[in-house]
C-alpha positions in Angstrom: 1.0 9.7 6.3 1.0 13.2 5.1 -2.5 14.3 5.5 -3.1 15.8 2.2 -1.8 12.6 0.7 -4.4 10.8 3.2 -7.6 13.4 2.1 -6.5 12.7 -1.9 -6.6 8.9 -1.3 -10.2 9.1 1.0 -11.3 11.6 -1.4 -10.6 9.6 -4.6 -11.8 6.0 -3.0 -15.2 8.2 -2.6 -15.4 9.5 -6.1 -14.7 6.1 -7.6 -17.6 4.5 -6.2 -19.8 6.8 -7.0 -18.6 7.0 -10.5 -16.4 4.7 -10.9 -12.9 4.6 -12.0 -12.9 5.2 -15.3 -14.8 8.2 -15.4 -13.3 9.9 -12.4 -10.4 12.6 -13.4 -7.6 13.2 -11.5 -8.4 17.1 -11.7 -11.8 16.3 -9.9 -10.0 14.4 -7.5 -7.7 17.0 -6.6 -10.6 19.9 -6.6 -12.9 17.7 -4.2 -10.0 17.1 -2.0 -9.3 20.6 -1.4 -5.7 20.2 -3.0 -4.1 21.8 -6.3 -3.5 19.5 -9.3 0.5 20.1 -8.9 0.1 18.5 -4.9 -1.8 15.2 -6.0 0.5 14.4 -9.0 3.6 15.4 -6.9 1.8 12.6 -4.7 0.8 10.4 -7.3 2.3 10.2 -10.6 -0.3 9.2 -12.5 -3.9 8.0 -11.9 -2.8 4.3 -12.2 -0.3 5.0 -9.0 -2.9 6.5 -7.5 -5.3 3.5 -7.6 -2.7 1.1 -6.9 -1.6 3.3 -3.4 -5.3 3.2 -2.5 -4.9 -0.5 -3.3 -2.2 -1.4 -0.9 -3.6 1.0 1.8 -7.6 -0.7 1.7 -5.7 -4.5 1.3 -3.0 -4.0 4.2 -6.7 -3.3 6.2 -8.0 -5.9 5.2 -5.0 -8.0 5.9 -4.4 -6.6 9.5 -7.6 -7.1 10.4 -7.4 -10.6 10.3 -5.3 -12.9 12.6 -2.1 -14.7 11.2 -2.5 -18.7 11.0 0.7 -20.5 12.3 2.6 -21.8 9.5 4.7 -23.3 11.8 2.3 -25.3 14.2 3.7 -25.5 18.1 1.5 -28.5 18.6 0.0 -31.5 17.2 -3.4 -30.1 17.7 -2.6 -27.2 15.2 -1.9 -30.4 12.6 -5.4 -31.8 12.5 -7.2 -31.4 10.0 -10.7 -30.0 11.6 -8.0 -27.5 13.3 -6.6 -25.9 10.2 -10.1 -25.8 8.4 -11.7 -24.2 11.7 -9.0 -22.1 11.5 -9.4 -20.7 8.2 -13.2 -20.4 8.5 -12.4 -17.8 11.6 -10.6 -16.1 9.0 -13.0 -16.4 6.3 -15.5 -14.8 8.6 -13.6 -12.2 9.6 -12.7 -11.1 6.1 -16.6 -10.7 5.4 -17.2 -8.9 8.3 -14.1 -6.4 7.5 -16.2 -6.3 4.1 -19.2 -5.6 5.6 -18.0 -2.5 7.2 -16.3 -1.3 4.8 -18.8 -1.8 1.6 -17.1 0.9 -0.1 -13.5 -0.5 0.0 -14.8 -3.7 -1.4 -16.5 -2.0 -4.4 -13.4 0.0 -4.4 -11.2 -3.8 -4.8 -14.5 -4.9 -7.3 -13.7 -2.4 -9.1 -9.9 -2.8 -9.7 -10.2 -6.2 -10.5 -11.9 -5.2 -13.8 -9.9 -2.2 -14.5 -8.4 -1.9 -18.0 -5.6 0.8 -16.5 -3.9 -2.5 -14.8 -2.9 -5.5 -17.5 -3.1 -8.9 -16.2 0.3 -9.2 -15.2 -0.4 -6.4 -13.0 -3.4 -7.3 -11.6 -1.7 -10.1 -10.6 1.4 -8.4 -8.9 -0.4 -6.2 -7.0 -2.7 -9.3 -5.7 0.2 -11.5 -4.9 1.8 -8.4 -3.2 -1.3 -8.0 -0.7 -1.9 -11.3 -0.5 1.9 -12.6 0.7 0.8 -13.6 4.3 -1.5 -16.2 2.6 0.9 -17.8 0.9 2.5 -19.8 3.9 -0.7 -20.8 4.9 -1.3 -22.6 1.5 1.7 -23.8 1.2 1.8 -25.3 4.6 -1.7 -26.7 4.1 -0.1 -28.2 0.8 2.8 -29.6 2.3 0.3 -31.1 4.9 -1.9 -32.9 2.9 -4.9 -31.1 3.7 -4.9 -28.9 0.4 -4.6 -29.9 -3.2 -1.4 -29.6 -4.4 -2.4 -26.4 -7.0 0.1 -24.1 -8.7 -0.2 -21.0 -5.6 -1.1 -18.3 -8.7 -4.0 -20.5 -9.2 -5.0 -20.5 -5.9 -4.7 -17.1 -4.8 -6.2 -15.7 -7.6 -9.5 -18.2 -6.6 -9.2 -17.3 -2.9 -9.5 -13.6 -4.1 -11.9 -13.9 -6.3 -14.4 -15.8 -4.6 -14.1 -13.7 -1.7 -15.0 -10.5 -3.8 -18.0 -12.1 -5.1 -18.8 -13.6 -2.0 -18.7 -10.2 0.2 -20.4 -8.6 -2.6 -23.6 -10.8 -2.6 -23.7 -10.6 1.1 -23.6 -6.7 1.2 -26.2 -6.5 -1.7 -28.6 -9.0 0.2 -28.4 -8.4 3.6 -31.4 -11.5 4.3 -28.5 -14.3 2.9 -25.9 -12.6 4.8 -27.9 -13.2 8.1 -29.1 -16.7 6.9 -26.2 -19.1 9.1 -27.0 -22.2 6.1 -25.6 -19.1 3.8 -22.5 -18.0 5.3 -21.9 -21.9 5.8 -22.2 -22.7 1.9 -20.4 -20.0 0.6 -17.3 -21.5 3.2 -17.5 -24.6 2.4 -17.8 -24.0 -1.2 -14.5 -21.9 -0.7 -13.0 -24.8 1.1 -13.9 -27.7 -0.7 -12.1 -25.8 -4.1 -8.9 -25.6 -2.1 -8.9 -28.9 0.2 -8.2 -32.5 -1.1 -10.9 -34.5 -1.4 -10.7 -38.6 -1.5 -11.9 -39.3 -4.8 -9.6 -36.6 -6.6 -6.7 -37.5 -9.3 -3.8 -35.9 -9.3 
């Protein structure tokens, strides 16, 4: 990536932390990152662009960070379901330790998914967008009986949004992040929503 490009995106994801997205201006972007006003827009259109680039760069992180789930099992082991849950809790795990690291890029992700700039259905495009690789995996967990059969907008948008919440109580209290009986709940909680459980209706 160009590397003024690269300074205007690490430059803005610092500014909107520290005060937020609304109340950053493009022109102090562009005068923190050492760059004229003319460079970041013929970069970035608009604001809105800009946060949506910065987006996709701190969610394709997050997504190669973390280790793809077969959604094609090449043996019968993969099937069970203790496999597929264990599975996904390595994942889950992993995605709150990327989070951990990163505490700004998850304020940063907070922070989008209350933004007035981006209407619903755009929240929800830019979501689906960095969240295509889990789609398989639900849908093969679907199609195996060992999640509920729940419309996949649904479900990603509740994957997403408990994850956000979750990462963002574990970086604020540090003491429940280290407690194991924590990071346990807050799992299982996550999985129990998506799984199907014997006593449920369709």
């Amino acid at each position: 990536m160009n590397n003024k490009k690269q300074r205007i995106l690490d430059t803005a994801l610092t500014l909107f932390v520290d005060q937020g997205i609304q109340a950053t201006a493009t022109a102090h972007i562009a005068k923190q990152a050492g760059v004229a006003n003319g460079t970041l827009f013929h970069h970035f259109a608009t604001k809105e662009s800009l946060i949506a680039a910065l987006y996709l760069q701190i969610k394709t992180e997050l997504g190669d960070s973390l280790p793809d789930l077969p959604s094609q099992p090449t043996d019968s082991a993969a099937l069970t379901p203790e496999s597929f849950k264990a599975a996904f809790a390595h994942r889950w795990q992993l995605a709150l330790q990327w989070a951990l690291n990163n505490p700004n890029k998850l304020h940063f992700l907070r922070q989008v998914a209350h933004a007035p700039q981006f209407s619903i259905a755009q929240q929800h495009e830019m979501m689906t967008t960095t969240m295509a690789n889990l789609v398989p995996l639900l849908e093969y967990g679907i199609d195996q009986q060992q999640l509920a059969a729940r419309p996949l907008p649904l479900l990603l948008n509740f994957c997403h949004s408990h994850y956000l919440a979750t990462a963002h109580l574990f970086i604020e209290r540090p003491d429940y992040c280290a407690a194991p009986d924590y990071q346990h709940h807050a799992f299982e909680l996550f999985w129990q929503a998506l799984c199907v459980m014997p006593s449920s209706q369709p």
